[in-house]
Structure formats: C-alpha cells, structure tokens
N, C-alpha and C positions, 0 to 999 in steps of 0.2 A: 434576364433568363440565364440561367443556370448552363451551363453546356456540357454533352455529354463525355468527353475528357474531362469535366472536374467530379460529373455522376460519378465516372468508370474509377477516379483515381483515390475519390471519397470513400466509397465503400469497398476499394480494398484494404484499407486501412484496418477496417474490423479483424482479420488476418494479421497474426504477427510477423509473419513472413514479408509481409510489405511495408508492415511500419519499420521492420529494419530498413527494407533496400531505397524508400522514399525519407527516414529519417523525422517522420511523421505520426501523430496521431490525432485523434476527434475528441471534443468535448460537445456537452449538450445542457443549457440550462444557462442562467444570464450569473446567478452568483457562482457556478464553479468557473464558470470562462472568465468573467470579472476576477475572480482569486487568482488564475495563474495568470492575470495579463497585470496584473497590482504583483503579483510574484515573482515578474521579469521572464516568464515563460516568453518564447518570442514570438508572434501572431503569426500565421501563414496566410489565413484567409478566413471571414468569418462573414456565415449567409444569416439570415433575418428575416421572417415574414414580417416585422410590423420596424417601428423607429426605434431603433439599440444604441443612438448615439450617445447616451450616457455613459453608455461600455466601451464602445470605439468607435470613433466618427469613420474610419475609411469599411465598410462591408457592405458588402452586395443584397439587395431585397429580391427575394424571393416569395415565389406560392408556399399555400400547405402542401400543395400535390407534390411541387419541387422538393420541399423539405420533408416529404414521408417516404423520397428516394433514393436519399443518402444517409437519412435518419437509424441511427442503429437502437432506438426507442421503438416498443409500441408504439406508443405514442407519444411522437413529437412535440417539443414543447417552447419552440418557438425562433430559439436559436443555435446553432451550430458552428461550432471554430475548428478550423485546422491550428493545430502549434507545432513547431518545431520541436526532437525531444533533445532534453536538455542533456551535456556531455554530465558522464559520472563523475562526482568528484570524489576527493584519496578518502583513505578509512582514515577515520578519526581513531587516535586512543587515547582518548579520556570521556568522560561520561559516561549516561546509561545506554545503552546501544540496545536495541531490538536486531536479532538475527531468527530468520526463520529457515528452518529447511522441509523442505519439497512442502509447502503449503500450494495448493492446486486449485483452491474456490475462490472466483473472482472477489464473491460478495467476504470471506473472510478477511483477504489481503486488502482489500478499499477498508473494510474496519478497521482492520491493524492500523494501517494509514492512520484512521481517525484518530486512532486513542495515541500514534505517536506523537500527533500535535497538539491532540488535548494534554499532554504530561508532558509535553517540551521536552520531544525526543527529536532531534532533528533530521536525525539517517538511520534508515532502517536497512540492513544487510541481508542480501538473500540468496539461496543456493539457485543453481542456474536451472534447476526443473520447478522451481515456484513459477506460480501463472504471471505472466507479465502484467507490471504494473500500466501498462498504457494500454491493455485490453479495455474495449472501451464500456464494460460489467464493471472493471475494477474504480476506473476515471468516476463513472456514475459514484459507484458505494463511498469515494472517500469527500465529497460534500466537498470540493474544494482543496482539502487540504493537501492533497500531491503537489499544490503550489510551493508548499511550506516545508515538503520531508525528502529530505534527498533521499531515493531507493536505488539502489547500485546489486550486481549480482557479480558473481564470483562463487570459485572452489572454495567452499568453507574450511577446509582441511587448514591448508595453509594458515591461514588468518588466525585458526583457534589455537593453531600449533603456536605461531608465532608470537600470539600476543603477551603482555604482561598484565591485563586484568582480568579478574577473577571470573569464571563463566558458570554460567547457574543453568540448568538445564530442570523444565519442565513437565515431572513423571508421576505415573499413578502412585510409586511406594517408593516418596523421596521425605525429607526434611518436613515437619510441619509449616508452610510460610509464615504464621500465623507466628510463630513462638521465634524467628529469626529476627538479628537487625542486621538491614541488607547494606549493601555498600553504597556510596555514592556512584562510583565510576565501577562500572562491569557490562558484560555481556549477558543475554536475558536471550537464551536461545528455546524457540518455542517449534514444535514437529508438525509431522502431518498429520491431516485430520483422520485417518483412519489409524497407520501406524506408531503414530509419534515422534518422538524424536530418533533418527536411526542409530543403529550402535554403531558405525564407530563415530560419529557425534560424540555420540553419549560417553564415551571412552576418554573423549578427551575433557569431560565436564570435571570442574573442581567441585561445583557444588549441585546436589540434585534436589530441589523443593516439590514438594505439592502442594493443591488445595488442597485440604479435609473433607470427605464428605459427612457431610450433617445428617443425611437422610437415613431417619428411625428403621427402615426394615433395610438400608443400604443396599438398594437397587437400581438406584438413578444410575443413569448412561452417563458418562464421562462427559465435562463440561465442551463444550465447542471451545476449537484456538482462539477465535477473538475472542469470545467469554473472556476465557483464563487467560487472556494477555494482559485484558481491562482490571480485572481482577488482582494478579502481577504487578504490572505496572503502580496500581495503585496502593499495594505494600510496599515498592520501593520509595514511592515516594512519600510514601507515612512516616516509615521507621529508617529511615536512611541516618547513618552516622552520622555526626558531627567529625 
C-alpha cells in the first residue's frame, strides 16, 4: 500500500515549483519509463498495478484506485516512476542545436523533443519562460525520448551573442528554406506560438528562413512550432553542406 507521504509528495510534482525543491519528476507508461531507465535517468521509485519486472525488478504493486491518486493521466495506464532530474550539461558548439524561445504548450515542447531525436539532435536550448520539460504534459508528449535529448534553459542573449555558429531564426517573411543549403553546425532558433520569435532574438539572427506558403487563396493560419520545427529540421538535414 501506497502511503500517504508518497500520495502528498507524488502529485506535487505535477507543479514545477516542487520539482525544483524535491529535484523530481513523474513518468507514466512502461516504454517511456523503460527509455529513461535504459537512458541512465536514475530511478527514485516506481509503483505498478500488475508484474513490471521486465522494467525494473525493485517497485512497489499497487491498486487502480492507488494509482488513479497519484496518476496525473485520465487515465492511468498501469505504471508510474518517480526519476531524479538529471544535472544540465554545458552548451555544446558544434552541431545542429534547436533553441526555442518562450515556447509555452506542453504538447508542442514533448514534440520538439520528438523530432530532436528523430534527427539526431542531441540538446535542445531553451529560454527560461518555455514550459518545463518535466511538466508531466511535456514527459507524456515526447514518447520517451527526453531520455535521449539533453534540454537545458538559460538567458538566450548571452549564448547567441557569444556563439560562433551561424543562427537561423524562423519567420513569416524570411529566406525561402526551400531554395537554401543549410549548414551542418548552426543554431535553428524557433518562437512562440502566438508571437514568434521575439525581436531582440531576432536582432541577433544571421539568417531568417521561412516555410512558403502553398496555399492557392493564401489564407492558412501560420504553421504550428512543432510543425515547422519537423519541417526545419528536415531541410537541414536534406541539404546540409558537405
């Protein structure tokens, strides 16, 4: 049985405030907990209504009722992990790097996620008002793969100021992407979903691309950020320099 110190200390977790001051957050489902426990995430405690020993032989069995009380699902789906979050590691400068600023929707940052690790982006950079990546919306959306993508936040100022490779910045009346060839190693700085990217971001961008829109009477709503990250991402990786 579950006890209520692990109820009270489980679901404040959903809260970002307590995943900082516990150093904690929740996973839910057997292949994302399986990814970050195979991805050196380090376990804290992991509950189970049925036999999970495939995933981890040491976790606690629980009820449904137990785990519809901590569960930050609808509905619950069988298993639940506490992990420790992992320390940030330094910014990389080489490669393709994903930087977002003020991105705010769990479900879009869990995609980013995704498409970093479907293109073998390994760290994604983010300004300190994007939604936390251990909000456990974001945990759910990226399928695992936050085992695989270091996400670190930071003053983006600094960093674009600093850096030596080339920053591409993601706007409605920029560069065709289509007719570029992108670099190997650069910054892929993508906005928020209402605003976009802020100016003085954009201020400091070397290069500004866009989608094209296709659409015959051109009145489609501006692509969604994960959209156009996927999208992105998958011209850098087409036409990238030799």
């Amino acid at each position: 049985m579950i006890s209520k110190s692990e109820i009270k200390l489980i679901t404040s977790l959903q809260q970002k405030k307590y995943r900082n001051k516990h150093g904690l957050f929740i996973a839910e489902g057997e292949k994302i907990i399986s990814d970050l426990i195979s991805g050196g995430v380090k376990l804290h405690a992991l509950f189970a209504t049925e036999d999970v020993s495939e995933i981890y032989e040491d976790y606690q069995t629980i009820s449904e009722t137990e785990l519809k009380k901590i569960s930050a699902l609808k509905n619950a789906n069988g298993v639940l992990a506490v992990f420790e979050i992992p320390d940030e590691t330094p910014i990389k400068t080489e490669g393709l790097q994903v930087v977002l600023d003020s991105v705010r929707d769990p479900g879009n940052l869990g995609t980013i996620i995704r498409l970093c690790d479907w293109f073998g982006i390994s760290q994604l950079i983010c300004s300190l008002d994007t939604v936390d990546c251990y909000n456990p919306k974001v945990v759910q959306a990226t399928m695992g793969s936050i085992a695989r993508v270091s996400v670190l936040y930071t003053d983006l100022k600094p960093i674009l100021k600093e850096t030596e490779l080339p920053i591409y910045t993601a706007v409605m009346e920029g560069r065709n992407v289509y007719s570029e060839v992108l670099p190997k190693n650069a910054l892929l700085v993508m906005g928020n979903e209402a605003n976009g990217v802020s100016e003085e971001i954009l201020q400091l961008a070397t290069h500004k691309i866009t989608i094209p829109n296709f659409s015959k009477n051109n009145v489609a709503e501006s692509l969604n950020v994960a959209t156009a990250t996927g999208i992105l991402l998958s011209e850098f990786r087409r036409t990238t320099e030799t």
